[in-house]
N, C-alpha and C positions, 0 to 999 in steps of 0.2 A: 550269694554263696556259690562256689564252685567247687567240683571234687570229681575224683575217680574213685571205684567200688567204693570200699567204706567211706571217704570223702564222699558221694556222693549218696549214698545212704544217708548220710550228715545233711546233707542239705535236705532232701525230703522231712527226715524227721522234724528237724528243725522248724519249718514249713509247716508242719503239723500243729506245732504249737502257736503258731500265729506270731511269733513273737511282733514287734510294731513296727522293728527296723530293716524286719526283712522285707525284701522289694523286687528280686527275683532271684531265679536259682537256675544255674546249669548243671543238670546231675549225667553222671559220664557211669555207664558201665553198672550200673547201681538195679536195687531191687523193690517191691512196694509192697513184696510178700515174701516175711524171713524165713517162714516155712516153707513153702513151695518151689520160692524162686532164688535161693541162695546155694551156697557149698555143702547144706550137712544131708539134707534131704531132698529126692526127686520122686512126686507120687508116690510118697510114702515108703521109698527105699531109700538106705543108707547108701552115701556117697563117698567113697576111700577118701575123699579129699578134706570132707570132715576132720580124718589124722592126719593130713599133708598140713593143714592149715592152723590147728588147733598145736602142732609140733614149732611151724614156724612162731605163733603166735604167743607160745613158751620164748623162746627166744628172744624176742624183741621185749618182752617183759622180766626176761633178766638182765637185761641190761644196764650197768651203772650210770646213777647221774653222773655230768659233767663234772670233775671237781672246781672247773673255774666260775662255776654259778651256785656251787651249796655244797658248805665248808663239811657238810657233815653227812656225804656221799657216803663214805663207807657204812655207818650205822646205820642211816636210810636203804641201801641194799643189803646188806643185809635182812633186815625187818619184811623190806617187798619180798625177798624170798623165802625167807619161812611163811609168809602169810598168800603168797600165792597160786592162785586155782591153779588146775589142769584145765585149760576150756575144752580140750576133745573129749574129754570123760563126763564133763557137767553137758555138754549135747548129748551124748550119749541116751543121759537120765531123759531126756526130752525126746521122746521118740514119735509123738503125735503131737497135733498143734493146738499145744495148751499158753499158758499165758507165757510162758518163756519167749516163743514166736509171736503170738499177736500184740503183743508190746514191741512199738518199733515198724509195724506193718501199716503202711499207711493206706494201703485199702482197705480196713475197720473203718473209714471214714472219709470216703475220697473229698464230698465238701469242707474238708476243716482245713485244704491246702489253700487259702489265699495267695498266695504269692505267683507269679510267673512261670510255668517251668520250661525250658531246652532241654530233653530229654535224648542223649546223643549214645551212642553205641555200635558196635561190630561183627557182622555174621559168625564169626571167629571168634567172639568172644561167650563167657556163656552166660550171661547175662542178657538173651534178647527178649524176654517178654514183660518187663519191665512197661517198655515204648509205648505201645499199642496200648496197653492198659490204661495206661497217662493222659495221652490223647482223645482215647475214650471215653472217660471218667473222669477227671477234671472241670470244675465247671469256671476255672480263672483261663486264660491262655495257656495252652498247653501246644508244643510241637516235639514231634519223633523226627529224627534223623537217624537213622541205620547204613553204616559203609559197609564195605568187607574187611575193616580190620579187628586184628586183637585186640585183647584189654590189654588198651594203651591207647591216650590219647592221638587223636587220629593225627596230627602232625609230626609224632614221632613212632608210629607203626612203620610195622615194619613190611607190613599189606596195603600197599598203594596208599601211601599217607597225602593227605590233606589238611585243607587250608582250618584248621580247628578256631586260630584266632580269630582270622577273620565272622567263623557263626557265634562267638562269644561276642564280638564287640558287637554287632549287628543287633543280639538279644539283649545286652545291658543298656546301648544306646537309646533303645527303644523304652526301659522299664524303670531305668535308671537317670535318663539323662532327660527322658521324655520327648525325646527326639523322632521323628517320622523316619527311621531307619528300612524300614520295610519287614522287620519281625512280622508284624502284627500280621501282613498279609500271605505272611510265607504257606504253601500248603500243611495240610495236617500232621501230615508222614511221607516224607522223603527216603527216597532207600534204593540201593542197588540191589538189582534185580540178576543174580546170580546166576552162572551158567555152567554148563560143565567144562572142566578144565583137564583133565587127566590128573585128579588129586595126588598129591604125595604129601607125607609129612613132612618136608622142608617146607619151607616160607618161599612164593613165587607171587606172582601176580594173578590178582584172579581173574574168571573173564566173567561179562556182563555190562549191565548198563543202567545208567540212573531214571530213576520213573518215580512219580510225585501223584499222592493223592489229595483233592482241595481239602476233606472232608474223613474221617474216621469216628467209626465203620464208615466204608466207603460202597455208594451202590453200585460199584464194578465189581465188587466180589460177591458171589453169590456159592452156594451149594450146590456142590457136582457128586453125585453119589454111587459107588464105586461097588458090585458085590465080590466078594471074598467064594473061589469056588473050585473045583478039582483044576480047573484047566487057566486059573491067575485070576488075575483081576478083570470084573466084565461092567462096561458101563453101563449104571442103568437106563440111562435114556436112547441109549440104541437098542438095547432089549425088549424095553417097555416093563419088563419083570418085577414082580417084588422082588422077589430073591434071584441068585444067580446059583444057588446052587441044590440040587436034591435035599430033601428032608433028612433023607440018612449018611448024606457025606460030612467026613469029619477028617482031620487035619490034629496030629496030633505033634505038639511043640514039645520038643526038649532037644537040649546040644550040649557038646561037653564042655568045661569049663574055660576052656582055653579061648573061647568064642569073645570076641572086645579087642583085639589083640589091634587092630583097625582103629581104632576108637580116637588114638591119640590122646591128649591133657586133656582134662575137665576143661581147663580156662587157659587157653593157649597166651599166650604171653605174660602169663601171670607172674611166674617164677620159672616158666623153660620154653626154648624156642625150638622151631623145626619138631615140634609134636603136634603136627595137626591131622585130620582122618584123612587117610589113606585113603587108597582103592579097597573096596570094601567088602571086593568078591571071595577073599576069604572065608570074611563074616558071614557073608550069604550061605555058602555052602555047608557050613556046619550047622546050620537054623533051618527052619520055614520059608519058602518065598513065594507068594505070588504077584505074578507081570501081565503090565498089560500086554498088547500086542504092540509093534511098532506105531508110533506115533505118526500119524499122516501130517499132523499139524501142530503148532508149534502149544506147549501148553502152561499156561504159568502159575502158579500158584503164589498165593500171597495172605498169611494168615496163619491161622493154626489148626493142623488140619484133625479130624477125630475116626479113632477108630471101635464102634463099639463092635463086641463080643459077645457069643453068647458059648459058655465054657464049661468043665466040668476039672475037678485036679485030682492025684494021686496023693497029696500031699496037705497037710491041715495048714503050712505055710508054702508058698509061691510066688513067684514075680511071671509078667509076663512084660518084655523088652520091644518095643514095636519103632520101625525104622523107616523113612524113605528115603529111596536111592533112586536115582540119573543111572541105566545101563546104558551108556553109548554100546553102538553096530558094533566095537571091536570086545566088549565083553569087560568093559574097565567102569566097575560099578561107584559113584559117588554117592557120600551120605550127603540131605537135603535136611534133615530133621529127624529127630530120634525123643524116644521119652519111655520110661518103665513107668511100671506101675506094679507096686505092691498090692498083688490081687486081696490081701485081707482087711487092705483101705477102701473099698470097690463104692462103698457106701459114705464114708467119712475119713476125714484125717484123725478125728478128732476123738472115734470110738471105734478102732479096727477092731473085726470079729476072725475070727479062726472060721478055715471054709472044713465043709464034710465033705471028704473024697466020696466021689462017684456023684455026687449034688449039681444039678446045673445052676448056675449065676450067668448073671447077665453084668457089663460092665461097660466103660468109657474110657479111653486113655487120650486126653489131649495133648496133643504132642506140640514140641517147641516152635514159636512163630519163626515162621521164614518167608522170605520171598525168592522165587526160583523160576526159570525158566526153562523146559525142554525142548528142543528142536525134535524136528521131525525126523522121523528113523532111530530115535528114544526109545528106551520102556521107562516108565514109570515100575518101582517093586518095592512092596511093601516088605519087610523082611521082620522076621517073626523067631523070639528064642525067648530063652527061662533064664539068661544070665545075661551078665557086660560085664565082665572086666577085663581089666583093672577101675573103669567108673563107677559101677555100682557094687556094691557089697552082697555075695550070691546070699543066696536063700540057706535056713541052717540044712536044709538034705536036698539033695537032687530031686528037682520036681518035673512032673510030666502038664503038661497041657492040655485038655484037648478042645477042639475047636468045632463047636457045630455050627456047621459054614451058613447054612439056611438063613440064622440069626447076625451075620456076621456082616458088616458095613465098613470101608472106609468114605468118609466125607471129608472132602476138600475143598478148601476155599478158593474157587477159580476166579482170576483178576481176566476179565474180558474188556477193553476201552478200543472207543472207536478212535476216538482221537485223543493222544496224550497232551498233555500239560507241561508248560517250564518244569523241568524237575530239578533247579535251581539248586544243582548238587554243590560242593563247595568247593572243588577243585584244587589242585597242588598249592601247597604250603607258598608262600613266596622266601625268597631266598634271602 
């Protein structure tokens, strides 16, 4: 089987059920968690794209059959349209992850995927933590490949497209044909390793370079631990510190609602082009930020990185939006990975509680897998607010944040390798 987003959801499910004739699968842009890691929800916060998606998907379902394959189109559409949902409204109903999501989620059960997978995908797409999951958790063959393009198959992206058929035939020759293709010994997770480019929301080329892991988890990534404190980001291993910042220092988050405006599409090539993140110093400025100091040395990340919290709200509901950005020397901020988190999920998707203002909590917000590179004379900034949009759906009242830095951590997954490996990227399409 082969597919892009829900094509490619098709394949996994599929794959789930064993059926006998499946034999392998390349899933493109796809998810393995409906709740998490799809369009309607992010950490527990509603996604505008929920109605972007849920409006188109009204659409394509009123649509008449053929009349040149079934004489009896008209009474047939008719009937699909008086008997058809609204899906943005039945998401809606499902606002935790109850069985509507875990039906269809094939992490309830990563051994039950026999078959093969080619797990392929694009920085630019919003679909990246699918991969790494795959890879990790699969006990058949399992490979991630991650480019920099949109959802859209990488030979006709519009982000540095590449050679897509050639790693489709590669992976069926091998599972299919049973042929020594070289699949089997391809590394774990393949991916460009992104750079800063002076973002803009048109479509350009991105910059960076391809680097290949044998092995996921990979023992080049290890935990770099970051404190949150009046004066940015302070590493803890030049410190030696627990904490990087006073007992009584505190940071208190909130921005007006206008703050996302940077953000660009949820799923850029999905249904619009030239909407991708911006420069993001907009955003910065109306939120929170702390930075490290300029980078002496080049620093890469690769993973997903976490930022735990220790917090207090004004408000019985809140989100808290956590970001990181590339600030090149000239002040031109790029986003690297972003992720909210509906603070009254802190504990569960599955049983959100309502928080008491003036209460401290303690939390986690795993943010979106990336792979990224800074050059020295960088900051690294963490950038910190109570809303996004137009991506995320704000909170029903303005909420404040606040932050007791003492408690406060990010960890980042740092890719250190002494010597790289074929990164056996796939190169331009041929002609």
């Amino acid at each position: 089987m082969i597919g892009i987003s829900w094509g490619g959801f098709n394949g996994l499910q599929l794959a789930f059920r064993q059926p006998e004739a499946l034999k392998a699968v390349v899933s493109v842009a796809s998810t393995t968690d409906r709740y998490a890691g799809d369009i309607h929800y992010m950490g527990g916060c509603l996604l505008s794209d929920n109605a972007n998606w849920g409006s188109q998907m009204f659409a394509y379902q009123s649509r008449p059959a053929d009349p040149k394959h079934r004489a009896d189109w008209r009474q047939d559409w008719i009937r699909r349209m008086e008997e058809m949902p609204f899906m943005a409204a039945d998401w809606l109903r499902h606002q935790t992850r109850d069985a509507q999501w875990t039906h269809g989620s094939v992490c309830e059960d990563w051994a039950a995927i026999k078959a093969p997978v080619l797990a392929i995908t694009g920085w630019a797409d919003a679909y990246v933590n699918a991969l790494a999951r795959l890879a990790a958790n699969l006990t058949v063959p399992a490979k991630a490949l991650v480019g920099p393009w949109e959802h859209r198959y990488a030979h006709i992206a519009k982000l540095d497209a590449s050679d897509f058929h050639g790693e489709v035939l590669t992976w069926f020759d091998q599972y299919l044909r049973d042929e020594d293709s070289g699949a089997a010994e391809l590394p774990d997770y393949r991916t460009y390793m992104q750079e800063h480019f002076n973002p803009t929301m048109q479509n350009k080329p991105r910059q960076g370079r391809w680097v290949a892991e044998a092995q996921w988890p990979s023992p080049n990534v290890r935990d770099r631990v970051m404190h949150l404190s009046a004066t940015g980001l302070v590493d803890a291993a030049e410190t030696g510190a627990a904490t990087g910042a006073a007992a009584t220092e505190t940071e208190v988050v909130r921005n007006p609602a206008t703050l996302g405006q940077a953000a660009g599409y949820f799923c850029a090539g999905m249904r619009f082009d030239n909407e991708l993140p911006g420069d993001q110093a907009v955003d910065d400025a109306q939120g929170s930020s702390f930075d490290t100091s300029p980078l002496a040395d080049p620093l890469e990340i690769m993973g997903r990185p976490r930022l735990r919290v220790s917090f207090s709200v004004n408000k019985p509901v809140a989100q808290l939006v956590a970001r990181l950005c590339d600030v090149a020397p000239t002040g031109v901020s790029q986003r690297i990975t972003f992720r909210p988190l509906n603070l009254t999920h802190r504990d569960s998707h599955v049983a959100p509680e309502l928080l008491v203002p003036g209460q401290r909590y303690e939390a986690e917000i795993e943010l979106n897998e990336c792979a990224y590179q800074l050059r020295p004379g960088h900051q690294l900034r963490l950038a910190l607010s109570t809303s996004y949009w137009p991506l995320v759906w704000p909170a029903p009242e303005a909420a404040e944040v606040t932050l007791y830095l003492e408690g406060c951590q990010l960890i980042l997954p740092e890719r250190r390798v002494t010597t790289e490996i074929a990164p056996q990227n796939p190169g331009a399409p041929p002609d």
